[in-house]
mmCIF file of the N, C-alpha and C atoms, coordinates in Angstrom:
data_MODEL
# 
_entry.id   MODEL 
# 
loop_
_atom_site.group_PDB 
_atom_site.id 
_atom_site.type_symbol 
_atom_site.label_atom_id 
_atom_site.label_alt_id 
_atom_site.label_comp_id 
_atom_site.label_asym_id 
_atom_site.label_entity_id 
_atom_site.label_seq_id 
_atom_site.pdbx_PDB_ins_code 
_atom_site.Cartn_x 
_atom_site.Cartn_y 
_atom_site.Cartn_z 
_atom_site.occupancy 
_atom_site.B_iso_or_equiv 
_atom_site.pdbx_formal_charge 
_atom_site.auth_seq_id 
_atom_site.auth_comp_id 
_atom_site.auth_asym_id 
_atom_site.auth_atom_id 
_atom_site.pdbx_PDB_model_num 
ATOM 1   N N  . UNK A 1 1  ? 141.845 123.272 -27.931 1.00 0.00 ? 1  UNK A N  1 
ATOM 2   C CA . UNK A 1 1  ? 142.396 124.447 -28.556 1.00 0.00 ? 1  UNK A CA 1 
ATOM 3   C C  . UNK A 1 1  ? 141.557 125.654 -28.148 1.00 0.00 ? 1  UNK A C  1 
ATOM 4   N N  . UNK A 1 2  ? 142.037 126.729 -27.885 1.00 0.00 ? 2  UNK A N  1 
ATOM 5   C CA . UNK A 1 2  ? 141.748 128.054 -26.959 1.00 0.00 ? 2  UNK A CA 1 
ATOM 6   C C  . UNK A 1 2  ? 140.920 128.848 -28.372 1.00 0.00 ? 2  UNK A C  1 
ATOM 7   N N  . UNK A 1 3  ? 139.983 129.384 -28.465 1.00 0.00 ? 3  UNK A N  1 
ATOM 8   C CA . UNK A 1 3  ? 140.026 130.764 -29.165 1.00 0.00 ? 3  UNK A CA 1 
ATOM 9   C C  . UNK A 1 3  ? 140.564 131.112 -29.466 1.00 0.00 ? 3  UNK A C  1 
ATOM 10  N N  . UNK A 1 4  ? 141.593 131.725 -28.599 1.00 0.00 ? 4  UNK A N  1 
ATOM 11  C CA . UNK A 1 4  ? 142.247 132.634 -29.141 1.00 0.00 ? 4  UNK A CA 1 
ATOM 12  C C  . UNK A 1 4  ? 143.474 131.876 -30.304 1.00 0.00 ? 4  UNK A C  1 
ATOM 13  N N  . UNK A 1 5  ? 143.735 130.673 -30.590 1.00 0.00 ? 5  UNK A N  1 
ATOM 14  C CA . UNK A 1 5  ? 144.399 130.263 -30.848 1.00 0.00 ? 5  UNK A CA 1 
ATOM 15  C C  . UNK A 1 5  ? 143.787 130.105 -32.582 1.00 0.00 ? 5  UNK A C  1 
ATOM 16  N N  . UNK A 1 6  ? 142.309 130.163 -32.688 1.00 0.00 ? 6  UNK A N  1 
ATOM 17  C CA . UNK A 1 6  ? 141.487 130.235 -33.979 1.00 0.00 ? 6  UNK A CA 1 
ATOM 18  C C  . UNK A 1 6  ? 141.389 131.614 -34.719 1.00 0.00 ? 6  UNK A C  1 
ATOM 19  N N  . UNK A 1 7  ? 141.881 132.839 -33.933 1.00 0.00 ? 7  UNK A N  1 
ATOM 20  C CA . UNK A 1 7  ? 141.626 134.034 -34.685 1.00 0.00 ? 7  UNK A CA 1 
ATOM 21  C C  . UNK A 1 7  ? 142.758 134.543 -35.622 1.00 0.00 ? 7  UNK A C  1 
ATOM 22  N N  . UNK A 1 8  ? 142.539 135.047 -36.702 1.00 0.00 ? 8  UNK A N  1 
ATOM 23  C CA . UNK A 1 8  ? 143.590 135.840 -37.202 1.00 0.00 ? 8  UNK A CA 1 
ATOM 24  C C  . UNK A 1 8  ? 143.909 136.927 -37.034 1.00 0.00 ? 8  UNK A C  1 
ATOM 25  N N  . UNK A 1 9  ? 145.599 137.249 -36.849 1.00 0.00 ? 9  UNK A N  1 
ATOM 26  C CA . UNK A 1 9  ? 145.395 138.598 -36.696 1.00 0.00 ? 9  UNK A CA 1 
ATOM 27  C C  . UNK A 1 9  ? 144.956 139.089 -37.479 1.00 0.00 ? 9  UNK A C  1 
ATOM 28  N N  . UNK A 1 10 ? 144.504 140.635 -37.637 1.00 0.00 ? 10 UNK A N  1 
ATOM 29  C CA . UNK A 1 10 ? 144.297 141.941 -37.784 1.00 0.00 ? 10 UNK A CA 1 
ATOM 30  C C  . UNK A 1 10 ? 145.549 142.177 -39.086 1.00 0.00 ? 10 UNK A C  1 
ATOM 31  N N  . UNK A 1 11 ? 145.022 142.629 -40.170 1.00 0.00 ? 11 UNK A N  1 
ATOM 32  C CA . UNK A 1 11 ? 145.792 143.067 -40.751 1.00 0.00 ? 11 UNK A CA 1 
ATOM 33  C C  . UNK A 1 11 ? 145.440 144.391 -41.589 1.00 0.00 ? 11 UNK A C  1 
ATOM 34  N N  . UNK A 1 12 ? 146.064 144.894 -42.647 1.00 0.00 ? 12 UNK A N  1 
ATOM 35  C CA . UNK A 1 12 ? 145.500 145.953 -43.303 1.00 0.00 ? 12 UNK A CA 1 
ATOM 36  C C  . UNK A 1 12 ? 144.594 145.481 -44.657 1.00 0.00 ? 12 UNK A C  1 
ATOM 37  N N  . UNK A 1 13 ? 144.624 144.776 -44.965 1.00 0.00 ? 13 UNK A N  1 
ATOM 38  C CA . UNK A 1 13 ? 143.590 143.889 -45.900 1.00 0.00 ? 13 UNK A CA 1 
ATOM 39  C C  . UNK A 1 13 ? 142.445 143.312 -45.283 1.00 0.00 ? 13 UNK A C  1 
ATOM 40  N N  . UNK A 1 14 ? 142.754 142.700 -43.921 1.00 0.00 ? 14 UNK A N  1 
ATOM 41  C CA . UNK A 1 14 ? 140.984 142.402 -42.815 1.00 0.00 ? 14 UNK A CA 1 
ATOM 42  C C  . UNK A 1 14 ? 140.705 143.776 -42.749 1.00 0.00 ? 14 UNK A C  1 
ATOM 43  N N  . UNK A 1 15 ? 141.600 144.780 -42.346 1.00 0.00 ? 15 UNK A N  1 
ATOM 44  C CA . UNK A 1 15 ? 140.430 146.124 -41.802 1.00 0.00 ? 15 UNK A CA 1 
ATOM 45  C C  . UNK A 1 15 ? 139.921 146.824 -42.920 1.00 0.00 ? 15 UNK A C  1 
ATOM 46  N N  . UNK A 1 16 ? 140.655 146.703 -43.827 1.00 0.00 ? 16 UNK A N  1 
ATOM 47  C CA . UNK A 1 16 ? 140.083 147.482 -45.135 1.00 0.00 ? 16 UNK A CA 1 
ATOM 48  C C  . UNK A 1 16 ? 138.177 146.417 -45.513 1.00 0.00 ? 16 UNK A C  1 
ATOM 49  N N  . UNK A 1 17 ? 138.811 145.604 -45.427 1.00 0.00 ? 17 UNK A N  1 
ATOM 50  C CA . UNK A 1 17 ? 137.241 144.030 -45.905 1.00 0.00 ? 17 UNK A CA 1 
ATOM 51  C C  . UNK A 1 17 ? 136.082 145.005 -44.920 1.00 0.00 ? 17 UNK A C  1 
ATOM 52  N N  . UNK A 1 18 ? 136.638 144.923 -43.476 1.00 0.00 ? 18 UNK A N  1 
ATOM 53  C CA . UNK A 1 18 ? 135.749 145.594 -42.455 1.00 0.00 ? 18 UNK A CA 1 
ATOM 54  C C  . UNK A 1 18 ? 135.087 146.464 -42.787 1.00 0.00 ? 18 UNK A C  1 
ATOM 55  N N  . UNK A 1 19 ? 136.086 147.700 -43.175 1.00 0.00 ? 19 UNK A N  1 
ATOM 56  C CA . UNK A 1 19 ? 135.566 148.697 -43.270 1.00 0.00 ? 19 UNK A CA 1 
ATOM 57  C C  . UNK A 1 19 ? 134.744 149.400 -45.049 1.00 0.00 ? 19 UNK A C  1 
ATOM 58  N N  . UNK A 1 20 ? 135.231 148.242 -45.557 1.00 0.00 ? 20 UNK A N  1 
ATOM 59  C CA . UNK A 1 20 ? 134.434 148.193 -46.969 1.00 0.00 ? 20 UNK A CA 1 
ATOM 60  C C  . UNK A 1 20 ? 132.723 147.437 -46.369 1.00 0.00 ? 20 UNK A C  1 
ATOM 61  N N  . UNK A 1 21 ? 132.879 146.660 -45.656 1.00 0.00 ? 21 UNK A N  1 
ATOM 62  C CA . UNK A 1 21 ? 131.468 145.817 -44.887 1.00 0.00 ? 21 UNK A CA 1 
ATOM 63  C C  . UNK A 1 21 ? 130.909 146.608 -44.438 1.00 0.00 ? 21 UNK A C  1 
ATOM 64  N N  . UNK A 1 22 ? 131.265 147.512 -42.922 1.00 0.00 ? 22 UNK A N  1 
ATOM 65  C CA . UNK A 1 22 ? 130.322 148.445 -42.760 1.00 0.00 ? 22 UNK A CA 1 
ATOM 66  C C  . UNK A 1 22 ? 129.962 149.428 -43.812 1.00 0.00 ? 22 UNK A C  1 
ATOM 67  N N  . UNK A 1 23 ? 130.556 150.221 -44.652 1.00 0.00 ? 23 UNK A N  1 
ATOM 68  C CA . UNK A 1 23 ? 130.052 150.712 -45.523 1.00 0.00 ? 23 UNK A CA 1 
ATOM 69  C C  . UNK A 1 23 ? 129.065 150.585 -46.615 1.00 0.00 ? 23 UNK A C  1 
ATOM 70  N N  . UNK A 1 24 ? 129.025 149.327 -47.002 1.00 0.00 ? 24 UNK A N  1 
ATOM 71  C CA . UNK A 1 24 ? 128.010 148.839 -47.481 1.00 0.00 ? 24 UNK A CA 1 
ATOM 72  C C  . UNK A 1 24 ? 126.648 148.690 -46.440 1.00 0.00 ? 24 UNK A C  1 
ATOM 73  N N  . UNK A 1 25 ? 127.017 147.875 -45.254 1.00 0.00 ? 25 UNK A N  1 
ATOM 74  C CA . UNK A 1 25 ? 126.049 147.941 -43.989 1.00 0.00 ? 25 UNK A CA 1 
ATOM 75  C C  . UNK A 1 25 ? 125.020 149.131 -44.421 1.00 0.00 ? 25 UNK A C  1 
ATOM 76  N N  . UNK A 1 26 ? 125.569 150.414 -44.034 1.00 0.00 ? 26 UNK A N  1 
ATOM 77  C CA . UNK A 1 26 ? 125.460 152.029 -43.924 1.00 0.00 ? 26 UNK A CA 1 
ATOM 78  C C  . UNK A 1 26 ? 124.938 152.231 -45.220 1.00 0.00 ? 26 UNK A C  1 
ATOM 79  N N  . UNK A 1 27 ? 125.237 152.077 -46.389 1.00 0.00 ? 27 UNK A N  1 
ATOM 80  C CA . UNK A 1 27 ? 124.032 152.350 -47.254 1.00 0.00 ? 27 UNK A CA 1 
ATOM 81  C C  . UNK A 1 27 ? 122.821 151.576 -48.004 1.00 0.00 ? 27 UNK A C  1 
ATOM 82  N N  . UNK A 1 28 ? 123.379 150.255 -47.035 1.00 0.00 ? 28 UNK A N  1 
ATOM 83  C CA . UNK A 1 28 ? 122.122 149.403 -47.296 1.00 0.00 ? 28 UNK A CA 1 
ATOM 84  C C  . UNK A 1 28 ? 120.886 149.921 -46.233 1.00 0.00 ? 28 UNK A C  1 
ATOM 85  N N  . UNK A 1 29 ? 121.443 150.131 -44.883 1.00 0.00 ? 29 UNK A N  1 
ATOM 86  C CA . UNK A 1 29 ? 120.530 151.267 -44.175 1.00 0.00 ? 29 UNK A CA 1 
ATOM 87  C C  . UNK A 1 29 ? 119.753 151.980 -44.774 1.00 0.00 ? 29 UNK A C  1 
ATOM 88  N N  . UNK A 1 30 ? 120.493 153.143 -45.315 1.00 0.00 ? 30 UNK A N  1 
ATOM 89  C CA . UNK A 1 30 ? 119.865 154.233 -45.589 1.00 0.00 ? 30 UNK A CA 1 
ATOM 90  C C  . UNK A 1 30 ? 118.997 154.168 -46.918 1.00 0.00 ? 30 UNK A C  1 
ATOM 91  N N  . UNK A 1 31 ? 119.462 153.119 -48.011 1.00 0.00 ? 31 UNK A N  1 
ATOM 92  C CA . UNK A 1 31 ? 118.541 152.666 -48.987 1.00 0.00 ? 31 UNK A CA 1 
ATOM 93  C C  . UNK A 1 31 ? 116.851 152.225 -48.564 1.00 0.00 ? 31 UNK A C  1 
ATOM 94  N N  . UNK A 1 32 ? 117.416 150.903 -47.629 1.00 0.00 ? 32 UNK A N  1 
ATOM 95  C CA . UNK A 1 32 ? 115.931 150.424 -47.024 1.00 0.00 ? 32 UNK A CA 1 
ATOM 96  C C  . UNK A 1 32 ? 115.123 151.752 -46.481 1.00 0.00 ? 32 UNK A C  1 
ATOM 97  N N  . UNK A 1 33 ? 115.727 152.684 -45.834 1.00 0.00 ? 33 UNK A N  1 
ATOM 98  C CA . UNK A 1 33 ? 114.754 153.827 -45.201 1.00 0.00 ? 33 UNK A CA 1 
ATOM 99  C C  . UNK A 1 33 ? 113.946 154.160 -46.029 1.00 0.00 ? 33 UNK A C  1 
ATOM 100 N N  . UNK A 1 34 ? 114.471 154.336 -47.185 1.00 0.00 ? 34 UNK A N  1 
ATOM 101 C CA . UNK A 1 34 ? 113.752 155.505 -48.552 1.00 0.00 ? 34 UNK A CA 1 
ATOM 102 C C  . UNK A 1 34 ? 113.092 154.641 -48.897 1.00 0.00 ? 34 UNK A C  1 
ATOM 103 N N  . UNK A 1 35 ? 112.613 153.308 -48.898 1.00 0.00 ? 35 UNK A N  1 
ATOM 104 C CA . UNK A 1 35 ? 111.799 152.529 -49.949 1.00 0.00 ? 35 UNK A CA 1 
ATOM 105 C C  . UNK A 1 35 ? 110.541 152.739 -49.292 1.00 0.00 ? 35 UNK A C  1 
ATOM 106 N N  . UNK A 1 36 ? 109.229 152.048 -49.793 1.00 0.00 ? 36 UNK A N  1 
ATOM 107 C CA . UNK A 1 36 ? 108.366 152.133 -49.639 1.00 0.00 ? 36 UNK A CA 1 
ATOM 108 C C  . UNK A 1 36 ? 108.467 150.723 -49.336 1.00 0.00 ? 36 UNK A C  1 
ATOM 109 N N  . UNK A 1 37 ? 106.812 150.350 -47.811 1.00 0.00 ? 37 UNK A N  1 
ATOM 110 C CA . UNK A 1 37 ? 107.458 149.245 -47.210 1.00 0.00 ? 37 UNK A CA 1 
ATOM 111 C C  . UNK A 1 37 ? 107.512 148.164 -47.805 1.00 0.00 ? 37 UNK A C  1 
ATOM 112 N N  . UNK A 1 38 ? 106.867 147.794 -49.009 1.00 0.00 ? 38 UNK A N  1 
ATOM 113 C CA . UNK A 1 38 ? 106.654 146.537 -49.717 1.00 0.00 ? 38 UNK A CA 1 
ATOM 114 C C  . UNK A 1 38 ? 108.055 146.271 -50.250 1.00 0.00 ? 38 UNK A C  1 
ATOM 115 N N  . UNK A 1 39 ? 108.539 147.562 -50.943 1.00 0.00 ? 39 UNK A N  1 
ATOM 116 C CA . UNK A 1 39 ? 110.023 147.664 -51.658 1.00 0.00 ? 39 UNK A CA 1 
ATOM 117 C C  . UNK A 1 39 ? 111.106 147.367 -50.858 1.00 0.00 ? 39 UNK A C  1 
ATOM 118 N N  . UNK A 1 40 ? 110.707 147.616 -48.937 1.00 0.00 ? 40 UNK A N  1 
ATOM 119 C CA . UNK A 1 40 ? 111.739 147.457 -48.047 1.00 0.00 ? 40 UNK A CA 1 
ATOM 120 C C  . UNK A 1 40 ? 111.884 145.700 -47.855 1.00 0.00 ? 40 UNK A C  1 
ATOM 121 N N  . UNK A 1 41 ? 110.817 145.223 -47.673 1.00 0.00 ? 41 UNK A N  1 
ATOM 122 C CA . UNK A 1 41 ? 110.553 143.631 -48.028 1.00 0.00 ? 41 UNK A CA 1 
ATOM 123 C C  . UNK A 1 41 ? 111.274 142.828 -48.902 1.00 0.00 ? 41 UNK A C  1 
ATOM 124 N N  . UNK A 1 42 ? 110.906 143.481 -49.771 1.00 0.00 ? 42 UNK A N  1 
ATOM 125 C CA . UNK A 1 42 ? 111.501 142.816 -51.329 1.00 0.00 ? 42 UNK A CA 1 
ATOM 126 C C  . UNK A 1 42 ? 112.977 143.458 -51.298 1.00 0.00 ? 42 UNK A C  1 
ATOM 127 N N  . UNK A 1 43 ? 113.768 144.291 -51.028 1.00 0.00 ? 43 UNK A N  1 
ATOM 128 C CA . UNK A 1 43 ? 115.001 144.410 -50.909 1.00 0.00 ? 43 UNK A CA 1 
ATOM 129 C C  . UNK A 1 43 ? 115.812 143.419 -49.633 1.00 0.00 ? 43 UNK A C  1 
ATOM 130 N N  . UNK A 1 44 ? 115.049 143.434 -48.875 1.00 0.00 ? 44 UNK A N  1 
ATOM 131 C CA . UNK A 1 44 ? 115.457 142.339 -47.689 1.00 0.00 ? 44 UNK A CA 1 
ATOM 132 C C  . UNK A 1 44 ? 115.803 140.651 -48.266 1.00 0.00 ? 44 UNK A C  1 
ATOM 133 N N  . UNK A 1 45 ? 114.452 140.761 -48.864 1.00 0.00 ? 45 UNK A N  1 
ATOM 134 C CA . UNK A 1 45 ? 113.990 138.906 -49.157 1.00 0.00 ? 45 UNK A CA 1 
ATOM 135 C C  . UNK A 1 45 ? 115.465 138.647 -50.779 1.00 0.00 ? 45 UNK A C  1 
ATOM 136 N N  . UNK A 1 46 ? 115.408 139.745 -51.321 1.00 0.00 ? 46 UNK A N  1 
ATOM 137 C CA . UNK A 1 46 ? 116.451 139.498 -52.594 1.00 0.00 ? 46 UNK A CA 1 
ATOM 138 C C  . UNK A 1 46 ? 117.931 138.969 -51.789 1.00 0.00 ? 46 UNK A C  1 
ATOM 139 N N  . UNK A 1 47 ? 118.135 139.812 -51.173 1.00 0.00 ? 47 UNK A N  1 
ATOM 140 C CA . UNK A 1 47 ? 119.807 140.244 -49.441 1.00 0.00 ? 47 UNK A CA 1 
ATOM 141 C C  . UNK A 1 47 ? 119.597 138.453 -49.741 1.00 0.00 ? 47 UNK A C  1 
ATOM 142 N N  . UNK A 1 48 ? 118.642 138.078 -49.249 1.00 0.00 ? 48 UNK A N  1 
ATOM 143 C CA . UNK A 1 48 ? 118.721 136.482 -48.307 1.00 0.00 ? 48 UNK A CA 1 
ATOM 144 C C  . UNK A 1 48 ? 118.717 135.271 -49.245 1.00 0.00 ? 48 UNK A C  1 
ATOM 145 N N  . UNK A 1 49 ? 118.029 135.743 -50.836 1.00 0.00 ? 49 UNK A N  1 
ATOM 146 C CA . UNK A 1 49 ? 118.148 134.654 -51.654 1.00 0.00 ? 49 UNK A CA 1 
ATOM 147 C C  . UNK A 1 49 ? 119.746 134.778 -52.220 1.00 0.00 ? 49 UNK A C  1 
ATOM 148 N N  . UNK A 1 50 ? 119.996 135.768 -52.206 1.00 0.00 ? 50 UNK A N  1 
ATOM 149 C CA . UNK A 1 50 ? 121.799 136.000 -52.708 1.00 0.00 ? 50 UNK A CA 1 
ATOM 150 C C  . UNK A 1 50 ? 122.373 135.443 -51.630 1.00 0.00 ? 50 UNK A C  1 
ATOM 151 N N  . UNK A 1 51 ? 122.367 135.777 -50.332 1.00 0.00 ? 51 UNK A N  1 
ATOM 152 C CA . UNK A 1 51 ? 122.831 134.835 -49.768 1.00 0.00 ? 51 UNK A CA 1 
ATOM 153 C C  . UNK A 1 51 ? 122.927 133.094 -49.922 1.00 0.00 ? 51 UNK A C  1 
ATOM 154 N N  . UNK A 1 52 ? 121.870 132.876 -49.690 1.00 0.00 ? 52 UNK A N  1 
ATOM 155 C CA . UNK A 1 52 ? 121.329 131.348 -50.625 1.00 0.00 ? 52 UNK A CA 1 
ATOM 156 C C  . UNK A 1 52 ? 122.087 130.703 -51.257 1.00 0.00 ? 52 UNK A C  1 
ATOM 157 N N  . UNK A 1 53 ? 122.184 131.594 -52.428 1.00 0.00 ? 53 UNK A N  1 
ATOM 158 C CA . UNK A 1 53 ? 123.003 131.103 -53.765 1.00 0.00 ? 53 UNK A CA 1 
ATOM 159 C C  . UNK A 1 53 ? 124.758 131.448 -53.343 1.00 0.00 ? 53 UNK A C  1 
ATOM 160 N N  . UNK A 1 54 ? 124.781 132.142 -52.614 1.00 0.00 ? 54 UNK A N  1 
ATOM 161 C CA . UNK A 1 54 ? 126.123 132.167 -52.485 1.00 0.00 ? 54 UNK A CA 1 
ATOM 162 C C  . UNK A 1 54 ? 126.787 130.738 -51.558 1.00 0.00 ? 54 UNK A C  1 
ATOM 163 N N  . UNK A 1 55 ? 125.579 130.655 -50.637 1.00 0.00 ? 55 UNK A N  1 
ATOM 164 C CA . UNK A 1 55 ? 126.004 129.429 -49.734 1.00 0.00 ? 55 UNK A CA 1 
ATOM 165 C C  . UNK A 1 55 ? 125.861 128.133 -50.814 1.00 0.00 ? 55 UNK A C  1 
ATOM 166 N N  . UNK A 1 56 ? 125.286 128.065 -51.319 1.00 0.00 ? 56 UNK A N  1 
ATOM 167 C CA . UNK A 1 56 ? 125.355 126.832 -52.319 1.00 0.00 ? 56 UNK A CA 1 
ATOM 168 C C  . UNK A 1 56 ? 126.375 126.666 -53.295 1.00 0.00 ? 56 UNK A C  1 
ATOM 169 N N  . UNK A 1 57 ? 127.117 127.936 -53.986 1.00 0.00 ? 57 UNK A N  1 
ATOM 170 C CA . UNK A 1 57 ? 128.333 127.779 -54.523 1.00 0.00 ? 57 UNK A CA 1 
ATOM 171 C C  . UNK A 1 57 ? 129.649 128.054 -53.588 1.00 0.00 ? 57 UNK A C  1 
ATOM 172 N N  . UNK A 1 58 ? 129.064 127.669 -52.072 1.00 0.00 ? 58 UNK A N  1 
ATOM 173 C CA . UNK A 1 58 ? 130.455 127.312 -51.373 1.00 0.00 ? 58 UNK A CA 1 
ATOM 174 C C  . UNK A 1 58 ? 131.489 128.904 -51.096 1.00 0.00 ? 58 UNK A C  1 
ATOM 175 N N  . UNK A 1 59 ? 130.677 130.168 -51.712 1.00 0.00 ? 59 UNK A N  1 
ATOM 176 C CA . UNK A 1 59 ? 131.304 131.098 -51.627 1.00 0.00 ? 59 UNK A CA 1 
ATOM 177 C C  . UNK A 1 59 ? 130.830 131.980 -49.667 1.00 0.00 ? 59 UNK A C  1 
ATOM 178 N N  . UNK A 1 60 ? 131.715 131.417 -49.323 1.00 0.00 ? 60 UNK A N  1 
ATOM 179 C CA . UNK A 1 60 ? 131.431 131.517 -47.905 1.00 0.00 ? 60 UNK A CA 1 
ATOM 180 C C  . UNK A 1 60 ? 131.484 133.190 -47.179 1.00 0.00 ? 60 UNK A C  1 
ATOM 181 N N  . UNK A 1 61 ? 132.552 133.647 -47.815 1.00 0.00 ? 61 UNK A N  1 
ATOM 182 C CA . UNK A 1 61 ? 132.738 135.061 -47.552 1.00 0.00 ? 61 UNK A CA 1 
ATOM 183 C C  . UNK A 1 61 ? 131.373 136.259 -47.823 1.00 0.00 ? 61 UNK A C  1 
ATOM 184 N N  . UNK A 1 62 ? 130.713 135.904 -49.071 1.00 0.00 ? 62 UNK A N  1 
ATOM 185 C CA . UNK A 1 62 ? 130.067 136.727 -50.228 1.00 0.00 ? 62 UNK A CA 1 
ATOM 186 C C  . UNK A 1 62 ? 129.070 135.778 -48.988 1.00 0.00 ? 62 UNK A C  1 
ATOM 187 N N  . UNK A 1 63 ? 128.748 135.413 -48.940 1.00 0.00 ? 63 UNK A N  1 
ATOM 188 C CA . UNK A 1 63 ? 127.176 134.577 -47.981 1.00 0.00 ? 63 UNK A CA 1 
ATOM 189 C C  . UNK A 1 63 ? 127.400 135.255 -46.867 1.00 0.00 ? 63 UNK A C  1 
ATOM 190 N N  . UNK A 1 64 ? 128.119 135.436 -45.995 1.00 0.00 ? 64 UNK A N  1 
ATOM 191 C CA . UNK A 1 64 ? 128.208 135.958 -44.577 1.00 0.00 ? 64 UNK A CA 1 
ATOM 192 C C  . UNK A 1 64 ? 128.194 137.726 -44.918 1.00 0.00 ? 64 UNK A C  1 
ATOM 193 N N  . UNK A 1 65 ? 129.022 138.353 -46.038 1.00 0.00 ? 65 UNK A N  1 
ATOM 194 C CA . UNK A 1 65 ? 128.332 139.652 -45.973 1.00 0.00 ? 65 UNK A CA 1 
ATOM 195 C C  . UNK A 1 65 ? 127.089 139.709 -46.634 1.00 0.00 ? 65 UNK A C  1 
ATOM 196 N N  . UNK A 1 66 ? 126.451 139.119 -47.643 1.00 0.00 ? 66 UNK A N  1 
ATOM 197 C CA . UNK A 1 66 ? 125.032 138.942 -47.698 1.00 0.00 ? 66 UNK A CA 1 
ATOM 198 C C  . UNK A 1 66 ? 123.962 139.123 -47.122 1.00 0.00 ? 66 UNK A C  1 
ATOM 199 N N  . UNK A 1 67 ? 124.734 138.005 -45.583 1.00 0.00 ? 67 UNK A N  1 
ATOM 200 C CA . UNK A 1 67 ? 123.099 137.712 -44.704 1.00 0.00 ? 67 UNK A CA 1 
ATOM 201 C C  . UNK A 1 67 ? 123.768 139.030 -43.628 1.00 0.00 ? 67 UNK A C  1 
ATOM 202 N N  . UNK A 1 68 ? 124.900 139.176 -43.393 1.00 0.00 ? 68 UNK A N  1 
ATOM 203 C CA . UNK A 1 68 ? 124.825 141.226 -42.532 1.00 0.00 ? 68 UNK A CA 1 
ATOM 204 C C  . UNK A 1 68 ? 124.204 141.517 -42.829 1.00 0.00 ? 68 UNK A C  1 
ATOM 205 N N  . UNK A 1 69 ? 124.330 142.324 -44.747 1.00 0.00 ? 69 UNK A N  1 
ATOM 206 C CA . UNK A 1 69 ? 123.594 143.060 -45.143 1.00 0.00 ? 69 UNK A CA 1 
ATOM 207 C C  . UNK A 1 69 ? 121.670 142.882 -45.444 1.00 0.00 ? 69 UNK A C  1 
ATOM 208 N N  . UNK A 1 70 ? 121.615 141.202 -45.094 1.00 0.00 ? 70 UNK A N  1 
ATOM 209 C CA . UNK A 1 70 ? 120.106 141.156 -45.066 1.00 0.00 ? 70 UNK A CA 1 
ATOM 210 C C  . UNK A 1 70 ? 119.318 141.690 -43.458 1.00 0.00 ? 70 UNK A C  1 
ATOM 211 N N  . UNK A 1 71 ? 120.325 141.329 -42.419 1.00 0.00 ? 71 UNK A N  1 
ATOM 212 C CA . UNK A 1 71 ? 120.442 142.282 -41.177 1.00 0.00 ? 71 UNK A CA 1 
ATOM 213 C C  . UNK A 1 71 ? 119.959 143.171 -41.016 1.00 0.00 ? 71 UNK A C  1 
ATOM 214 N N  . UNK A 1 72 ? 120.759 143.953 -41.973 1.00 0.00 ? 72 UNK A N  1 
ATOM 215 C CA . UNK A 1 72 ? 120.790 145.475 -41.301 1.00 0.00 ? 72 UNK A CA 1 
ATOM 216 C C  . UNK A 1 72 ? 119.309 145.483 -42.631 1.00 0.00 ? 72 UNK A C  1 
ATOM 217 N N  . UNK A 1 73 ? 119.075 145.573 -43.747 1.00 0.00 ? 73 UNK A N  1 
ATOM 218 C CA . UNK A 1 73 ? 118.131 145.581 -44.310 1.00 0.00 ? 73 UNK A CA 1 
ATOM 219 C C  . UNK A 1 73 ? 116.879 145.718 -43.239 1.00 0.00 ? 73 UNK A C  1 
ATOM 220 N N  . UNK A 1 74 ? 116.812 144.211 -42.224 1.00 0.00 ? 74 UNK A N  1 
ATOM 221 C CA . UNK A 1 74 ? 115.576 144.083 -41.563 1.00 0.00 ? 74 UNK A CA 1 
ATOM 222 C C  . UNK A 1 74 ? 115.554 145.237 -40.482 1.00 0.00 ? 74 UNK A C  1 
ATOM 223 N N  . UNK A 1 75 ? 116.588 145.415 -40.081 1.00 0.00 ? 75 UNK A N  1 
ATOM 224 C CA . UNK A 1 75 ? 116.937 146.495 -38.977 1.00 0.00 ? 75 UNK A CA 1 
ATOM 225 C C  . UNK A 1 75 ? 116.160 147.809 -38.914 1.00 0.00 ? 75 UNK A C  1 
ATOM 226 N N  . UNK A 1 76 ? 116.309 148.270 -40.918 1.00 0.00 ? 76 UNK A N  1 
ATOM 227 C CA . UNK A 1 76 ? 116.007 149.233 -41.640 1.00 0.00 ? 76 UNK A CA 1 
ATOM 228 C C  . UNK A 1 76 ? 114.842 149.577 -41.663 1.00 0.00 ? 76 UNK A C  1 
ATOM 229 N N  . UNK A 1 77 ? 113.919 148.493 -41.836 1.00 0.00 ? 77 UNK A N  1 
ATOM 230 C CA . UNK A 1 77 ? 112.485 148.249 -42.072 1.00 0.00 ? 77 UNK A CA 1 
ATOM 231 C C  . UNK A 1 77 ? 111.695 148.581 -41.102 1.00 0.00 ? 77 UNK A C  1 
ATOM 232 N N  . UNK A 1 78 ? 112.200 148.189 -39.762 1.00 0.00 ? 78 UNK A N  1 
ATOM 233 C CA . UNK A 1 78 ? 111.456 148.170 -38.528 1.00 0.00 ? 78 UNK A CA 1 
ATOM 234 C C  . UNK A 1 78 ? 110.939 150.177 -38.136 1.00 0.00 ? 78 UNK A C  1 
# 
């Protein structure tokens, strides 16, 4: 089975999810900037235990924007 045969289309409910994701992305950014670096740490390390717990109650969606947003968190820090 091809790829392309695994994707869904595109709809107005995926691009809205998207574009609700980057937005969060974008002020999880700009949050981490303003912290102080210990606070940038500890906002990162919280991102990844929520993730955690989300992967353990099987909530697969809420875990994958989680660990983005623990991403861009580390992204932030640097």
């Amino acid at each position: 089975m091809s790829r392309d045969n695994d994707t869904v289309p595109p709809t107005a409910e995926t691009a809205n999810a998207s574009a609700i994701a980057s937005a969060l992305g974008a002020l999880v950014f700009a949050t981490v900037r303003q912290l102080p670096t210990q606070s940038q740490t500890a906002f990162a390390t919280d991102l990844a235990r929520l993730a955690r717990n989300a992967e353990r109650q099987g909530q697969t969606p809420e875990e994958a924007l989680l660990l983005n947003l623990y991403r861009v968190a580390v992204a932030a820090a640097k």
